[in-house]
N, C-alpha and C positions, 0 to 999 in steps of 0.2 A: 439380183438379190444375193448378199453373202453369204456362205455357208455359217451354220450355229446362228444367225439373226436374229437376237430377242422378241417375243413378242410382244412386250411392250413398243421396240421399236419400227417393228411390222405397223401396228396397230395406229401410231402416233403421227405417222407419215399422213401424206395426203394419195387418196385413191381415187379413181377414173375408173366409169365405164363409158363406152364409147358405143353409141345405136346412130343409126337412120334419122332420129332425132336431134342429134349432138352428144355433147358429152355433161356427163353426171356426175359430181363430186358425193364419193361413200362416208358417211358417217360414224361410227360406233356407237353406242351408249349401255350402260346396264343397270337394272332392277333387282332388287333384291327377291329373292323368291323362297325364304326360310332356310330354317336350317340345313348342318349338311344332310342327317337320315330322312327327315320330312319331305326333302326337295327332290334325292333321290327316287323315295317311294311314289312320289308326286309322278317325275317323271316315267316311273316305268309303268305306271296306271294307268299314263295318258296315250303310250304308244300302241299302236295298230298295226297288225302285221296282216298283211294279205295273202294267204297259203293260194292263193288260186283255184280253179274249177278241179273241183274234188270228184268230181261224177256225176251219174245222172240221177233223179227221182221220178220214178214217172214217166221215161224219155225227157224228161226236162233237165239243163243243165244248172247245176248246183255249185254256187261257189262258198268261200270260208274265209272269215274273218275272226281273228284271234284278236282282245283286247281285253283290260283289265287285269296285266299282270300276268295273261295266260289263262285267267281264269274265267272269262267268258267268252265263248264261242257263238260266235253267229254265222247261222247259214244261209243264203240268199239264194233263191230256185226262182228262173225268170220262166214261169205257168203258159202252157201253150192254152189254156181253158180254165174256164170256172165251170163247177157245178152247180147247178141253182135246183137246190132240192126244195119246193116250195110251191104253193096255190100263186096261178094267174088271173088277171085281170085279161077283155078285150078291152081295147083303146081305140077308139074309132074319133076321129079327127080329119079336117079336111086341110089337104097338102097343096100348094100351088093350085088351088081353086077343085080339086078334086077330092073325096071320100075315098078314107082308106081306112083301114083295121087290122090289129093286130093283137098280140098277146104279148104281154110284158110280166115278170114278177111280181108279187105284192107283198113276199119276203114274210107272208104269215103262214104259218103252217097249221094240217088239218086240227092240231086242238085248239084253237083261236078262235077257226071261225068255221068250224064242222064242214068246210068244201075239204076236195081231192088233191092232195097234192100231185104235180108233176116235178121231175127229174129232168131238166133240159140241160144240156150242154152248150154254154157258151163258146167259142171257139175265138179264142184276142184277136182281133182285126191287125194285117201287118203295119199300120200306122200308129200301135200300141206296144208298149211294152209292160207287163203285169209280172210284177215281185211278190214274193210272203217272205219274209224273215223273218228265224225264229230265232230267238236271245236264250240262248243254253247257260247254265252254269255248270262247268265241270267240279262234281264232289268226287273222287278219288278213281276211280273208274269208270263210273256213270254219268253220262248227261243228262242233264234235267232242266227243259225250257223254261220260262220263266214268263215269257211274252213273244207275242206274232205281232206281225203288221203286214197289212197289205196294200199296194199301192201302186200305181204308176208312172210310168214317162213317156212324153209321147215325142214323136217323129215331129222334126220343123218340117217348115216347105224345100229344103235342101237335103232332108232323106237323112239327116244327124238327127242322133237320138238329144232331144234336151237333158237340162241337168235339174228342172224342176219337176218335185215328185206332186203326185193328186191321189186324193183318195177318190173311189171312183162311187159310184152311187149305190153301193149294198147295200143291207141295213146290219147290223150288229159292229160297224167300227165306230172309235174314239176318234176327236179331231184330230190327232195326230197318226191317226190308220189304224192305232193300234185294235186288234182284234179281240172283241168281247170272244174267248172262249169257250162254246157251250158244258165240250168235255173237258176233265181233268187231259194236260199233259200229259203224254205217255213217255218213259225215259229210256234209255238206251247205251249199246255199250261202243257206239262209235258216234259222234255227228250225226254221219250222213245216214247212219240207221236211223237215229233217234227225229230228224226229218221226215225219213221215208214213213213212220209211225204216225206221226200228228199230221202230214199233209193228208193220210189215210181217212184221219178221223176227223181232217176239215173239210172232204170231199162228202163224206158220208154221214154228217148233221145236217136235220133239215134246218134254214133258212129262218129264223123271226123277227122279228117288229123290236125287239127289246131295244134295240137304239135305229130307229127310223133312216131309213135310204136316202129321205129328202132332205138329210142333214149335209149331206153331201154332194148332191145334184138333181140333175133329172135323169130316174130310172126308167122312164117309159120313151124315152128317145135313145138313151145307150141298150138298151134290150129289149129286141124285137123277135117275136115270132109269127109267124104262117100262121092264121088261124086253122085253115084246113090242113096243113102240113107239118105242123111244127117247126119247119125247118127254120135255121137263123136268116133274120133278115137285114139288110144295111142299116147303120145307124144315122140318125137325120142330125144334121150337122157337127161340127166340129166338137170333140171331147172333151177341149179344153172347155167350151160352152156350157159341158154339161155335166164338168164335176169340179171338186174344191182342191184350189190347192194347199201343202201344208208344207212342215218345215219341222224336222227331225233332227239333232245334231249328229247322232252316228249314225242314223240313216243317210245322213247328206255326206259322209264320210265314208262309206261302201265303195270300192271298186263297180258300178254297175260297167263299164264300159268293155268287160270281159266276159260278161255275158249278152250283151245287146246284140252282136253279131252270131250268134250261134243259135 
C-alpha cells in the first residue's frame, strides 16, 4: 500500500481473506442511518462499556456495565444463594421405584395462607450460574434502579458456562426474569452501594404467589429439602429440564464471562 492512499481507493480495490476454508472475496456496502446529529446521538446510546468487576456484595463478585450515553448503569452480582423466605410444601413422590419426601417452597407467604413461614437458604449448585441485575439510572449524583432480573446459565457437559440465560422457577418474575419488586428501590451514592441496598432488601422479602413459580418450571425438583433436617438436597434432573428459557437484548449483551469463573 502507498503512503496518503485514498480511501476511496483502498475501499474500490479487491480484498481477500484467507482461512483453513480457502479464500474470501470482502465486500463493502452502506446504509443510510440519518442525519448527522441523530445518528451521532444514535450511536452513542447504543454503545456499552464494560467497567469490569467492581467489587464484592455479599462475598459475591459484582461487575458494571455503562450504557445509554453513560446514563444507565447496570450491575450484575453472580449470587452464591438465594433466600427463600416463605411456607413449604412436603412432596412425597416415588423415584426409580422407591418413596421419597421432601420439602420444597410454595413461594406463599404466612398472610396467604395463615401457615409458618421458613427462611431456607438455597446454596447455587456448581453446575449453575445465578445473576440479579439491577438497571440504575444515574440522576446527578444518585443512583436510582429502575429494574432487576434474575436468571441463569448453566455449565455444558464440557464444564463452559452456556451463553443461554433461564429464568429459574421462583414465583414473583416476568418472562423476561424481570423481577416483580415487592419493595420500593432503595438509591444510593455509588453503584455498588446502591446494589449492596436492594440485594439487601431482596434477600429480606418474604417470597409470594403474585406471578406463580410454575410459570417458569418445576419448583419442587430444583428445591429440595430434608424434611427432618432442612438441609439442601440434590436436585432431580437436569436444570435446563426444569426451568424456561428467555431472551433479553442487553442482558444477552452483559460481559457474564468475567464473572463465571470467580
Amino acid at each position: 500500500m502507498e503512503q496518503n492512499e485514498l480511501y476511496s481507493e483502498i475501499v474500490s480495490g479487491q480484498h481477500f481473506v484467507m482461512t483453513a476454508d480457502g479464500f474470501y472475496e470482502m465486500t463493502y456496502n452502506a446504509r443510510p442511518i440519518g442525519r448527522q446529529h441523530d445518528a451521532l446521538n444514535s450511536i452513542h446510546d447504543s454503545v456499552k462499556i464494560d467497567a469490569g468487576v467492581i467489587g464484592e456484595v455479599a462475598g459475591c463478585p459484582t461487575a458494571l456495565t455503562i450504557g445509554a450515553g453513560g446514563n444507565m448503569h447496570i450491575t450484575t452480582t453472580k449470587l452464591k444463594k438465594l433466600r427463600l423466605n416463605t411456607s413449604y410444601d412436603v412432596i412425597e413422590r416415588e423415584i426409580d421405584g422407591s418413596p421419597n419426601k421432601w420439602l420444597s417452597p410454595t413461594f406463599c407467604n404466612t398472610r396467604e395462607n395463615n401457615s409458618e413461614n421458613l427462611c431456607l437458604e438455597w446454596i447455587v449448585p456448581d453446575n449453575i450460574q445465578l445473576f440479579i441485575s439491577f438497571f440504575m439510572k444515574k440522576e446527578g449524583p444518585t443512583y436510582r434502579p429502575e429494574n432487576a432480573y434474575l436468571y441463569a446459565m448453566y455449565k455444558l457437559d464440557d464444564g463452559i458456562v452456556g451463553k443461554t440465560t433461564h429464568v429459574i422457577p421462583v414465583s414473583n418474575l416476568y418472562e423476561d426474569s424481570r423481577v416483580c419488586f415487592g419493595e420500593e428501590f432503595a438509591s444510593g451514592k455509588t453503584a455498588l452501594s446502591t446494589c449492596q441496598k436492594n440485594i439487601d432488601l431482596f434477600y429480606a422479602t418474604p417470597w409470594n404467589s403474585d406471578i406463580r413459580s410454575s410459570n417458569h418450571g418445576n419448583s419442587t425438583n430444583f428445591f429440595r429439602y430434608s424434611v427432618d433436617t432442612n438441609e439442601q438436597m440434590q436436585m432431580i434432573g437436569d436444570p435446563v429440564d426444569n426451568s424456561r428459557t428467555f431472551s433479553h437484548s442487553t442482558i444477552n449483551e452483559i460481559n457474564h464471562i468475567q464473572l463465571t469463573n470467580l
